[in-house]
OpenMM code with the backbone's topology and positions (N, CA, C; nanometers):
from openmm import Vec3, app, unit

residues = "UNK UNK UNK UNK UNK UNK UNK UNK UNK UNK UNK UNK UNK UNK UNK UNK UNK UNK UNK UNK UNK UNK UNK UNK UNK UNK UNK UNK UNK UNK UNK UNK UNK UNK UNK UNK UNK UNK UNK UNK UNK UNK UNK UNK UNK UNK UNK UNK UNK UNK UNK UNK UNK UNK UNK UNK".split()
positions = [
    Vec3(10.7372, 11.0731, 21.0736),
    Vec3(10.6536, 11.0047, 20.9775),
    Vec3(10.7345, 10.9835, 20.8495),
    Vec3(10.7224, 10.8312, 20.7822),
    Vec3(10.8079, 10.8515, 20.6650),
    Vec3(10.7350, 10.8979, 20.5498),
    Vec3(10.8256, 10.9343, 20.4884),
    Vec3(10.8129, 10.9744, 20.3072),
    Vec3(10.6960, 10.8637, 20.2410),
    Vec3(10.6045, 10.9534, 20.1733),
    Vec3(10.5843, 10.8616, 20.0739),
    Vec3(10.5499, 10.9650, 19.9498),
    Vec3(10.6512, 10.9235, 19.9270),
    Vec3(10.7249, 10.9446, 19.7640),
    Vec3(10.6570, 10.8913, 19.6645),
    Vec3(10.5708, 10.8006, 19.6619),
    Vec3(10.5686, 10.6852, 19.5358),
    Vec3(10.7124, 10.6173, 19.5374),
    Vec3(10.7885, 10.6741, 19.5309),
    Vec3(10.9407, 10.6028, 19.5292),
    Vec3(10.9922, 10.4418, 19.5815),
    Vec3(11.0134, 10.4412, 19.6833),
    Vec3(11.0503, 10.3000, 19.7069),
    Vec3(11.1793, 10.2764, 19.6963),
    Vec3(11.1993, 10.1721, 19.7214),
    Vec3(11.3759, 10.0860, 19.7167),
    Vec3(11.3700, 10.1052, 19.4917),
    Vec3(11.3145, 10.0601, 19.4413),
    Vec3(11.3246, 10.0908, 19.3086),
    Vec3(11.3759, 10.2210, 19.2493),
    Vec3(11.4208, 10.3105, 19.3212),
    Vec3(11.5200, 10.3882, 19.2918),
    Vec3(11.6530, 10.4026, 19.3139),
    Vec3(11.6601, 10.3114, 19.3868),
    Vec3(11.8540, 10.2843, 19.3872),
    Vec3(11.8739, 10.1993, 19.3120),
    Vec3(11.8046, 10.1044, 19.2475),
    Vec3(11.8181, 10.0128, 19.1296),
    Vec3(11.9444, 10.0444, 19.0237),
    Vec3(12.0445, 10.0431, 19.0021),
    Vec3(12.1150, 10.0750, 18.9017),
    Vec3(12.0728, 10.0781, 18.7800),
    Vec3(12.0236, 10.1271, 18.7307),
    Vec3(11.9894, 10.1129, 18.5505),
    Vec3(12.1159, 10.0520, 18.4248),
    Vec3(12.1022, 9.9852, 18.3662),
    Vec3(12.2389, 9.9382, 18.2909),
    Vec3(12.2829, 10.0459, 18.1752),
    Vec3(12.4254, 10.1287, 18.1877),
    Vec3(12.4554, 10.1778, 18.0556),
    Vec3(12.4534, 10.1294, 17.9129),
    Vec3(12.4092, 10.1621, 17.8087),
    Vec3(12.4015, 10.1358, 17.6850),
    Vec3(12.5637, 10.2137, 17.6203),
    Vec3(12.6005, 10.1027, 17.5314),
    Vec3(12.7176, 10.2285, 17.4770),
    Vec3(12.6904, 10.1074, 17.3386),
    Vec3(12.7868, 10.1278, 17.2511),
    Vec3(12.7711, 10.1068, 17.1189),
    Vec3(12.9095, 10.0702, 17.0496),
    Vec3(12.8890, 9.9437, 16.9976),
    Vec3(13.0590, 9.8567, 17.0313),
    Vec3(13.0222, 9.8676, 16.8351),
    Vec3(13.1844, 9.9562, 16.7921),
    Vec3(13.1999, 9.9196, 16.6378),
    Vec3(13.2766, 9.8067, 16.6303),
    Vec3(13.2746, 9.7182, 16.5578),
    Vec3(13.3182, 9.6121, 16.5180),
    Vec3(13.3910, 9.6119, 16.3751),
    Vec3(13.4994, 9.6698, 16.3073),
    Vec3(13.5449, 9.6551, 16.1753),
    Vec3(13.5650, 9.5211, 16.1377),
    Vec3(13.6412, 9.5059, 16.0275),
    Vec3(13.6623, 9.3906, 15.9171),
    Vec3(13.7750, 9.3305, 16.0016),
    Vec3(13.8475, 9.4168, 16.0258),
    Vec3(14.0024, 9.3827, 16.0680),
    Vec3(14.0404, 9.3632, 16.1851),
    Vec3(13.9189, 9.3662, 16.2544),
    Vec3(13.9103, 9.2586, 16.4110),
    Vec3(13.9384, 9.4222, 16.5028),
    Vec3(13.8853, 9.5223, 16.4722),
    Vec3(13.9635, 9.6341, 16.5280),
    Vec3(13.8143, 9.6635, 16.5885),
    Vec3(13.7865, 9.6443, 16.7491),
    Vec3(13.6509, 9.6691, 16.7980),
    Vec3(13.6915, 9.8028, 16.8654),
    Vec3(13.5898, 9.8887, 16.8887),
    Vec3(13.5787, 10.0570, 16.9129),
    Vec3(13.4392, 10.0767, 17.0208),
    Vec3(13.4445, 10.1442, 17.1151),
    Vec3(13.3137, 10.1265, 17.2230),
    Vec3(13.2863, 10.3432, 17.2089),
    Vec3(13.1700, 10.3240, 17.1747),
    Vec3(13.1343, 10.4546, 17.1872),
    Vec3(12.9714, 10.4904, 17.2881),
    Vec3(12.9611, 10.6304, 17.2905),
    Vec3(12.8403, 10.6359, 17.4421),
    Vec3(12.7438, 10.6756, 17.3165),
    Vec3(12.7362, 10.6862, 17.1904),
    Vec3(12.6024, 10.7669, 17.1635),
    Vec3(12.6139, 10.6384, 17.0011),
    Vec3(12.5013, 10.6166, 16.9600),
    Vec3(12.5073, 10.5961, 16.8154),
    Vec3(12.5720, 10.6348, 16.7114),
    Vec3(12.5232, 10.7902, 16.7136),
    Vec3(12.5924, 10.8974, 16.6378),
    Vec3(12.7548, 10.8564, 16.6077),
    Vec3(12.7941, 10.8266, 16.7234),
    Vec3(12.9581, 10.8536, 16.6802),
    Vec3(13.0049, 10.6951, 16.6204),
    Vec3(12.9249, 10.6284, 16.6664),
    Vec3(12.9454, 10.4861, 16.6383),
    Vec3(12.9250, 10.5285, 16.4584),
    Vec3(12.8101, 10.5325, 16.4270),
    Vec3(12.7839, 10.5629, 16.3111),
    Vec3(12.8855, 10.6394, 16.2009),
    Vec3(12.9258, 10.7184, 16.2482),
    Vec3(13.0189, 10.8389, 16.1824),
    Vec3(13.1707, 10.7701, 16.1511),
    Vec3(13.1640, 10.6532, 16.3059),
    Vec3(13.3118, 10.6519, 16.3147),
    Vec3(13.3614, 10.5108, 16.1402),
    Vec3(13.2013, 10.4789, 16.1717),
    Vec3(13.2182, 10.3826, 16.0412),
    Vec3(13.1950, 10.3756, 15.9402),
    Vec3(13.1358, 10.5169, 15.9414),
    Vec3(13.1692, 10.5693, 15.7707),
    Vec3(13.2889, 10.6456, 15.7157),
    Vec3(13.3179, 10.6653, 15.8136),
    Vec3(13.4416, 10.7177, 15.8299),
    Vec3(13.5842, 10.5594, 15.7645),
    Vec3(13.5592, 10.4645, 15.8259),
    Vec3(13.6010, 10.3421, 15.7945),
    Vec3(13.5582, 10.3010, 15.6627),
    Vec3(13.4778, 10.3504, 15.6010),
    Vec3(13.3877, 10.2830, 15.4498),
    Vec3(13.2845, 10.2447, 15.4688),
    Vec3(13.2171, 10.2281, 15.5597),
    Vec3(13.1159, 10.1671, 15.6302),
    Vec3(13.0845, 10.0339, 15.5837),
    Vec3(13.1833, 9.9603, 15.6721),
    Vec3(13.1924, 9.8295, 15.6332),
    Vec3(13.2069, 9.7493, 15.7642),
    Vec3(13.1786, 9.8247, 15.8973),
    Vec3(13.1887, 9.7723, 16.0457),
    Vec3(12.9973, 9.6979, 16.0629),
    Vec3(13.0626, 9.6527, 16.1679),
    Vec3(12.9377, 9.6539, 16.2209),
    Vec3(12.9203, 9.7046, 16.3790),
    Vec3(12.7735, 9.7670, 16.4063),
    Vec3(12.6957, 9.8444, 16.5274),
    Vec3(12.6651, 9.7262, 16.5859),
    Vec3(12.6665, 9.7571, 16.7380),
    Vec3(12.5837, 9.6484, 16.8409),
    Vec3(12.5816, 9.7404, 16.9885),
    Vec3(12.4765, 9.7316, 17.0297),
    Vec3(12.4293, 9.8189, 17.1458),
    Vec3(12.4769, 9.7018, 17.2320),
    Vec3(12.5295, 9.7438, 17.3389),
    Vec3(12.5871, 9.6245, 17.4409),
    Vec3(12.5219, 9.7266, 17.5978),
    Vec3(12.5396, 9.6313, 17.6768),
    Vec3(12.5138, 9.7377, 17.8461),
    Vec3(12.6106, 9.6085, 17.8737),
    Vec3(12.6423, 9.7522, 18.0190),
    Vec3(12.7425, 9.7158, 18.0740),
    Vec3(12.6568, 9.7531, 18.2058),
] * unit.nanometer
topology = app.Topology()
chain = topology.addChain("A")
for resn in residues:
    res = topology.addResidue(resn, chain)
    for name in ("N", "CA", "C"):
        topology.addAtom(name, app.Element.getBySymbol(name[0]), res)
C-alpha cells in the first residue's frame, strides 16, 4: 500500500538559494549566504555599496 504522506512529487521540487550580491562604487561585486555579512562587509567599505538578494 502506498504512503500517504500529504507529501507528493512537491517535495523534490528544488527550492531556489537566496544569497546576497554586494555591489561597491568601484565595480567590485561580492556574493555572500546571509545579509548579515553582506551588511557588515559594506560598512566595512563606508557603506557606500549596494545589497540585492539574487537566487540562484
Amino acid at each position: 500500500m502506498a504512503c500517504n504522506c500529504g507529501g507528493g512529487a512537491a517535495q523534490n521540487v528544488p527550492r531556489p538559494v537566496v544569497a546576497y550580491e554586494l555591489t561597491l562604487p568601484d565595480g567590485t561585486v561580492r556574493r555572500y549566504v546571509t545579509f548579515q555579512e553582506a551588511d557588515a562587509a559594506n560598512r566595512r567599505a563606508g557603506s557606500t555599496g549596494a545589497i540585492t538578494a539574487i537566487t540562484r
